[in-house]
C-alpha positions in Angstrom: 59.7 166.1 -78.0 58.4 166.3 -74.6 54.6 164.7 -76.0 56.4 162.2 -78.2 58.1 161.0 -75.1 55.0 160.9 -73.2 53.1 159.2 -76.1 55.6 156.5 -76.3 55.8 155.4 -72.4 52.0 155.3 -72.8 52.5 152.8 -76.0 54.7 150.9 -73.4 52.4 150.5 -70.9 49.8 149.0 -72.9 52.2 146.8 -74.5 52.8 144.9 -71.0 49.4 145.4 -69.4 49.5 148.7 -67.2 46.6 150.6 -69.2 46.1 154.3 -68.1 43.0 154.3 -65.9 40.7 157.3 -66.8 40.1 159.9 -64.0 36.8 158.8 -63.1 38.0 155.2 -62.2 41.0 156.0 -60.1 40.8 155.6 -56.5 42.1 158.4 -54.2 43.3 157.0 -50.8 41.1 157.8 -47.6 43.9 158.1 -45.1 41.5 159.0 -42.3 39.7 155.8 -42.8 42.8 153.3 -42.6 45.2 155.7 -39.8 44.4 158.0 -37.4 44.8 161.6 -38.4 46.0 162.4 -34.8 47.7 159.4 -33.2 46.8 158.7 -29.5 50.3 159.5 -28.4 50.3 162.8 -30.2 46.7 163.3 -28.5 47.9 162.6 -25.1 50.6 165.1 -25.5 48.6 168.0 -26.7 46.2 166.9 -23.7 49.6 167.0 -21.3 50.5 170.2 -22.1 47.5 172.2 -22.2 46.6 170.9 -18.2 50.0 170.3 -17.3 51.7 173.0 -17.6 48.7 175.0 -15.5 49.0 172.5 -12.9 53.0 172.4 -12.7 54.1 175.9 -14.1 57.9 176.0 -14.4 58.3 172.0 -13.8 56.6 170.8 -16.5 59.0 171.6 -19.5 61.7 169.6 -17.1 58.8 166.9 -16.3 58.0 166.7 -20.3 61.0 165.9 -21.6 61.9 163.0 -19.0 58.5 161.7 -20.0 59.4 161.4 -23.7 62.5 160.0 -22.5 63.5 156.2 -21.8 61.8 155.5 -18.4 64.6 154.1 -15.7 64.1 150.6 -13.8 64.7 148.9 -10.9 65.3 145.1 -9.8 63.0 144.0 -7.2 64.6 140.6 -5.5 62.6 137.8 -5.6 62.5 136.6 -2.0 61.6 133.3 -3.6 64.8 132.5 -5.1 68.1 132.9 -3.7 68.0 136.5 -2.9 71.4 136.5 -1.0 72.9 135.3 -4.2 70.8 137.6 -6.6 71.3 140.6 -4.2 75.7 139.9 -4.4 75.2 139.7 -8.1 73.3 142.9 -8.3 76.0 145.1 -6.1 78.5 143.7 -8.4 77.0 145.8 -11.1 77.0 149.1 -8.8 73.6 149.4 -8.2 72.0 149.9 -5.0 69.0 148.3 -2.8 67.5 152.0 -2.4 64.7 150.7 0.2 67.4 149.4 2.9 70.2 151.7 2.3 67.6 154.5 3.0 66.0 152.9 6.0 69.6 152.2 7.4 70.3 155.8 6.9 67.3 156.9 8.8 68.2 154.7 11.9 71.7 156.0 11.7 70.2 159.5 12.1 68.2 158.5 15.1 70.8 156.5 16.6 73.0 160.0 16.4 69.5 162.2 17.5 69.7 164.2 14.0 66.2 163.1 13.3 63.8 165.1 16.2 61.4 162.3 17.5 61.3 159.0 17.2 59.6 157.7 14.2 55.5 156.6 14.7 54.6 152.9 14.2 52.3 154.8 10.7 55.8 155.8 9.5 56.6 151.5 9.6 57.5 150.5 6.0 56.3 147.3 4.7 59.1 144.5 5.6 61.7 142.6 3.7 61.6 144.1 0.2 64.8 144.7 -1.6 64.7 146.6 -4.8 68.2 147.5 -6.6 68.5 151.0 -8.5 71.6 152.6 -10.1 72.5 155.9 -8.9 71.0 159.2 -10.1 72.1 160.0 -13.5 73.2 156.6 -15.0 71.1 155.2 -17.2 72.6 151.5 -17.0 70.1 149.1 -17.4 69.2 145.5 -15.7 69.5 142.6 -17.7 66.0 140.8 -18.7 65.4 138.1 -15.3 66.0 134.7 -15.6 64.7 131.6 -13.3 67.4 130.6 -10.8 68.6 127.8 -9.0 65.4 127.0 -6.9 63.1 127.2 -10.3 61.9 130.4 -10.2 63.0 134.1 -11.9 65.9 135.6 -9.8 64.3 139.6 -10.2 61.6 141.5 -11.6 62.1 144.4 -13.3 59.5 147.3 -12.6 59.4 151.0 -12.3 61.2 151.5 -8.8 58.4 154.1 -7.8 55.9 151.7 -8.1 57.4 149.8 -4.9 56.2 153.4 -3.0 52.6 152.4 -2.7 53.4 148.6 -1.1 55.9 150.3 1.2 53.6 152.9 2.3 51.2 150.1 3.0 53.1 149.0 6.2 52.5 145.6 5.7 52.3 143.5 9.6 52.7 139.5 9.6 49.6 138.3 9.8 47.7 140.8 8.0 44.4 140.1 5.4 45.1 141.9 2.3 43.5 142.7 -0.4 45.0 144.0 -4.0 41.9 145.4 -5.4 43.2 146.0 -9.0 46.4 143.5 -8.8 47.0 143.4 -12.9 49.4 143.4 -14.3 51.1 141.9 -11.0 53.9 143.9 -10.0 52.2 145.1 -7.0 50.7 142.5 -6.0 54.1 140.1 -6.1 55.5 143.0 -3.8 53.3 142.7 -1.5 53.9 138.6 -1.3 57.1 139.4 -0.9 56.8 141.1 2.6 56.3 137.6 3.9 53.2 139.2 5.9 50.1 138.1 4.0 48.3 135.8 6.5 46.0 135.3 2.9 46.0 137.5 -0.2 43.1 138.4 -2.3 44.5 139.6 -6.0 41.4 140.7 -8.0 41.1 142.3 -11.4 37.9 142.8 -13.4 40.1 142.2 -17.0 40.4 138.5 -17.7 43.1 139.4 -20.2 45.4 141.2 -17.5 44.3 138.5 -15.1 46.4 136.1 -17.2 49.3 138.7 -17.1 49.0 138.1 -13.3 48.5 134.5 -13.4 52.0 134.1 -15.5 54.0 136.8 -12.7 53.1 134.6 -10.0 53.8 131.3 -11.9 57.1 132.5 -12.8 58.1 133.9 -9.4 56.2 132.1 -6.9 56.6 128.5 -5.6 53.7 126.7 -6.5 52.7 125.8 -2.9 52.5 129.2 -2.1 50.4 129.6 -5.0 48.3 126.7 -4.5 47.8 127.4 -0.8 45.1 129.6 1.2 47.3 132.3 0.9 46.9 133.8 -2.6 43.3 133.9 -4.1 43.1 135.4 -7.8 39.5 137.1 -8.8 38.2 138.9 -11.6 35.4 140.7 -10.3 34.1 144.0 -10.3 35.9 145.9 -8.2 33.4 148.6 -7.1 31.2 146.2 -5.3 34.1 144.6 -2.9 32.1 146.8 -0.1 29.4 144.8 -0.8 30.7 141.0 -1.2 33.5 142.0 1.3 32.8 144.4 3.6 34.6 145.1 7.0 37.4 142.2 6.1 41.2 143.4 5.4 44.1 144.9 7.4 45.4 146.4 4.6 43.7 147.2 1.0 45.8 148.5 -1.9 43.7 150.2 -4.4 46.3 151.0 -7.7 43.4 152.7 -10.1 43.0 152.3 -14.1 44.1 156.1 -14.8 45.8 157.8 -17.7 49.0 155.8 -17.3 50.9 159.1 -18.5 54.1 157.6 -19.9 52.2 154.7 -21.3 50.1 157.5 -23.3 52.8 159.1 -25.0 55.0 156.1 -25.7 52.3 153.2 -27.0 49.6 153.2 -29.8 48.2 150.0 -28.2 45.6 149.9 -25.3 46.1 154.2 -25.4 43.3 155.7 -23.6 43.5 158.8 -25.3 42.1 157.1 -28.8 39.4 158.7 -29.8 37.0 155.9 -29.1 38.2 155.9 -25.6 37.1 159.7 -24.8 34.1 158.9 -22.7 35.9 156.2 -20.3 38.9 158.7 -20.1 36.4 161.6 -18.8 35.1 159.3 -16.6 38.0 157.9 -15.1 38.0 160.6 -11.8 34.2 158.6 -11.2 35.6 155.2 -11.6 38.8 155.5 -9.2 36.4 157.0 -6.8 34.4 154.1 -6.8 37.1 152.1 -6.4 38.8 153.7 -3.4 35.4 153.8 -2.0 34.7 150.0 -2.2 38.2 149.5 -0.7 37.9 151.8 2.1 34.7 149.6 2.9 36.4 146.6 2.5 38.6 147.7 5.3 38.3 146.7 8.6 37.7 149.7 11.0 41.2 150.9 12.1 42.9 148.9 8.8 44.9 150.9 6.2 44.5 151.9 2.7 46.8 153.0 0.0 45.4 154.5 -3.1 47.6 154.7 -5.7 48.1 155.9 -9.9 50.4 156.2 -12.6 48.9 159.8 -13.7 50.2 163.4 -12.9 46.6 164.7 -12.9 45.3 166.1 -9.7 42.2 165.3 -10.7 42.7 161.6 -10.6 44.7 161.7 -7.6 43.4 164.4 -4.5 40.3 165.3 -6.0 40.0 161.3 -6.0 41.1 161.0 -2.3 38.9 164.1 -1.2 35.7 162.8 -2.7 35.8 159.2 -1.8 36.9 160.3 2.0 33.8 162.9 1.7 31.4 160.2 0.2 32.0 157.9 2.7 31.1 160.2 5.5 28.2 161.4 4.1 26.8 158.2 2.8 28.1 155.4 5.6 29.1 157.8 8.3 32.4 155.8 8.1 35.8 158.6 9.0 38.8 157.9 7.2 41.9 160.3 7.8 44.5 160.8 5.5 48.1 159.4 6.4 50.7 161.9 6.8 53.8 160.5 4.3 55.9 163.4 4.3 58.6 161.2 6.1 58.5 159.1 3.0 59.5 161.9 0.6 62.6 162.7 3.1 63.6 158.5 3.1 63.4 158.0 -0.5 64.3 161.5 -1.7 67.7 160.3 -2.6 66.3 158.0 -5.1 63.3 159.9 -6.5 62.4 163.4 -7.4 59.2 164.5 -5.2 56.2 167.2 -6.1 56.6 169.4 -3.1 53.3 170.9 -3.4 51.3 167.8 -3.7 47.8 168.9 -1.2 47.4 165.3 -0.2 49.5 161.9 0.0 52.8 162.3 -2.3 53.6 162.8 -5.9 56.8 161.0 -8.1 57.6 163.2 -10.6 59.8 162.0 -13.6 63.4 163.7 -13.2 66.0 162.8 -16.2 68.2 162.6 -13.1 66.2 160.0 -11.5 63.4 159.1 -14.4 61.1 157.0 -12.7 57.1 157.7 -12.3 54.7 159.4 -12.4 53.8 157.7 -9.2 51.0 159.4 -6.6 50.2 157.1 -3.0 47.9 158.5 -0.5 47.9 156.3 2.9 44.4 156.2 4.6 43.3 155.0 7.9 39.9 154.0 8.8 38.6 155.2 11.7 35.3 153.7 12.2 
């Protein structure tokens, strides 16, 4: 009965077309040539957890799963817009400008002698930045921006850690900057926000992300200010700034391409850890050095650098720091010291969740309390 049946939906098929193909003719799908076997993200995780969890022991499990989790934001005020107005709004909704409420705390402290010695004109944050977080453990979220009354977006919503590097910087009116890897732009709109940049130099060697940064600064910057002197946008090659601009800037940021951690276990797109992408990720470490390098020459002797990433790995952060400080010696007898930010870690601590063992500069590590980062900063000074 079984065959009859068979025979019969057979006799159907022909009847409207769909003849049996014979075995030889029938194509068997190549999965491995139309997806990846091992998606990027699933790559970057099995990569994460075989370093990882040497380099952080007991933390990473904790650290893991606020990676795989929904990362947490923060509202940095446009100081172009009505911030007085966009700051009452953002209060209204319980959340908090982290950056002054901390720094009002600290004076507080001082004022009442609880802190021992008065703070060093290094420990100086970068002026007149407002950034608006909810508290520890609520996960409320910011509404997308919109333009304001004067024209231009009222916030911009970024990862709250990435404001550390631009504080750390210590920004002084009047100072030459330079934002040596500015793309996408949150950075580098930070840093115009300090009101301090005599001029601005934003550079990034990708046209693409260039046009990301061109469309931050349209949407949040008056157009005079954009126009101006103060703000020049570059695509050039990074590691030979020594070379075109040596000996210039009072203060250099230096934000390095790395592994962008969360970025790798979240997105398919632009993932480093694709196969194809092996060779540039193993050479990342020699790339960031090259960076920081060219930005510590930049620098004019006694100005300040910040090197910063969005990476966990040591090896992209102190190992970075360590080699381009050592090559620099070596190669153009130029001393740099290393800043000492653990004042940072004890201003902002209420906000973020610090590495404590971190060798050199300081290390965000996400928290599900407080799931912002991975963020590393390192503050140099050039000496010579």
């Amino acid at each position: 009965m079984a065959a009859l049946t068979l025979r019969g939906v057979r006799e159907l098929l022909k009847r409207v077309g769909f003849a049996t193909v014979p075995r030889r003719h029938r194509h068997k799908k190549k999965w491995a040539a139309t997806e990846p076997k091992f998606p990027a993200v699933r790559l970057a995780l099995q990569y994460f957890d075989m370093t990882y969890s040497v380099q952080f022991g007991d933390l990473w499990p904790s650290i893991r799963v606020s990676l795989l989790s929904e990362q947490k934001y923060g509202a940095l005020v446009n100081n172009f817009a009505a911030w007085d107005h966009v700051s009452a709004k953002l209060e209204q909704l319980s959340a908090k400008d982290f950056v002054n409420e901390a720094i009002s705390h600290w004076e507080l402290q001082s004022e009442g002698g609880q802190s021992a010695a008065p703070s060093p004109a290094s420990w100086a944050c970068s002026p007149n930045l407002r950034c608006f977080t909810f508290a520890r453990g609520d996960v409320s979220r910011f509404a997308p921006a919109r333009p304001g009354s004067l024209g231009v977006m009222d916030y911009y919503l970024m990862d709250a850690a990435s404001l550390l590097p631009v504080l750390a910087l210590g920004l002084q009116p009047g100072d030459i900057v330079l934002d040596l890897c500015a793309a996408p732009g949150g950075k580098t709109l930070a840093l115009l926000q300090t009101g301090c940049c005599r001029s601005l130099a934003a550079n990034d060697l990708s046209t693409s992300r260039i046009a990301r940064l061109q469309k931050i600064l349209h949407s949040y910057v008056p157009q005079e200010i954009r126009d101006g002197n103060r703000v020049r946008v570059t695509s050039w090659d990074g590691r030979k700034w020594g070379e075109l601009e040596g000996d210039t800037y009072d203060r250099v940021l230096v934000d390095v391409p790395c592994t962008t951690d969360r970025h790798s276990l979240h997105e398919e797109e632009n993932n480093i850890f694709k196969r194809s992408r092996k060779k540039e990720r193993q050479i990342l470490p020699v790339l960031q050095m090259q960076l920081l390098a060219a930005g510590l020459l930049a620098t004019k002797p006694g100005g300040h650098v910040v090197y910063s990433t969005c990476s966990l790995s040591h090896l992209q952060n102190e190992y970075v720091v360590q080699g381009a400080i050592e090559l620099l010696a070596n190669q153009y007898s130029i001393q740099v010291q290393v800043e000492d930010l653990t004042h940072f870690r004890r201003l902002f601590m209420d906000t973020f969740c610090f590495f404590s063992s971190c060798q050199v500069g300081e290390l965000v590590i996400p928290n599900l309390m407080a799931n912002f980062g991975p963020m590393y900063f390192c503050k140099m000074h050039r000496l010579t």
